[in-house]
C-alpha positions in Angstrom: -78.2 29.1 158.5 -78.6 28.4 162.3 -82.3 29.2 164.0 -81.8 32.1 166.6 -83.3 30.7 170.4 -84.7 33.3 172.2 -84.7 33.8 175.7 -88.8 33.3 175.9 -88.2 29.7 173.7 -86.4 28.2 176.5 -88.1 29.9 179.3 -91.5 28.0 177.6 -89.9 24.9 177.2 -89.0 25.2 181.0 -92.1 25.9 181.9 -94.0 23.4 179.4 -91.8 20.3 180.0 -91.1 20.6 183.5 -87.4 20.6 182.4 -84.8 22.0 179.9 -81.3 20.8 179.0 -79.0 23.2 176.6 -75.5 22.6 175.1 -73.2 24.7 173.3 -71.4 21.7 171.9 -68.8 21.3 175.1 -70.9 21.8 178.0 -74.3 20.6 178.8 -76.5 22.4 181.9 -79.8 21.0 182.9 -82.6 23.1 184.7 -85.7 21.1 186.1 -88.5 22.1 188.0 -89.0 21.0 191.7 -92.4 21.2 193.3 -91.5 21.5 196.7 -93.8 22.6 200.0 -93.5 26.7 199.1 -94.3 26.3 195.9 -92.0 25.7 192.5 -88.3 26.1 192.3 -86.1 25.5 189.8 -82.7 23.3 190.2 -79.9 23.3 187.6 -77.8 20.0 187.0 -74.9 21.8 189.2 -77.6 22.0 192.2 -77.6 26.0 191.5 -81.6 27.2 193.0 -83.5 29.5 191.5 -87.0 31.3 192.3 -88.4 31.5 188.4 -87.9 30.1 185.3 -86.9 33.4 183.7 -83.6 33.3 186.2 -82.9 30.2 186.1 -82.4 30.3 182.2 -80.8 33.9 182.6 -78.5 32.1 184.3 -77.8 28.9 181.7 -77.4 31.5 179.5 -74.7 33.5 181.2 -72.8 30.1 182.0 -73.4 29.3 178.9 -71.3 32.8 177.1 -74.2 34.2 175.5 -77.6 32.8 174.0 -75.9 33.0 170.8 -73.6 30.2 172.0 -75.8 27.6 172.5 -76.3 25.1 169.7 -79.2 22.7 171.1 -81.6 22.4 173.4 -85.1 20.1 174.5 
């Protein structure tokens, strides 16, 4: 039986490691943080920018079909 993620999982490992990288087996996205001169942003590994944490995974998630599709993630 697979562990359920949840959307606040990845969202803290975003915010804990400074970075996050999710797969659903076929496709790999990467979200990193990016302390630049007005404050943090958040840049995925297909230079997509985001203002928080919370859209930037929204985001992985949606690219990703579904939180239910993703397999692994650090």
């Amino acid at each position: 039986m697979n562990r359920v993620i949840t959307l606040d999982e990845l969202i803290d490992t975003l915010e804990t490691n400074g970075e996050v990288s999710i797969t659903n087996g076929i496709k790999e996205l990467f979200i990193q943080v990016v302390d630049d001169k007005d404050g943090y942003s958040y840049v995925s590994s297909t230079n997509e920018e985001f203002g928080s944490s919370r859209e930037a995974v929204e985001w992985a998630i949606e690219k990703m079909n579904g939180i239910k599709n993703i397999v692994t993630f650090e």
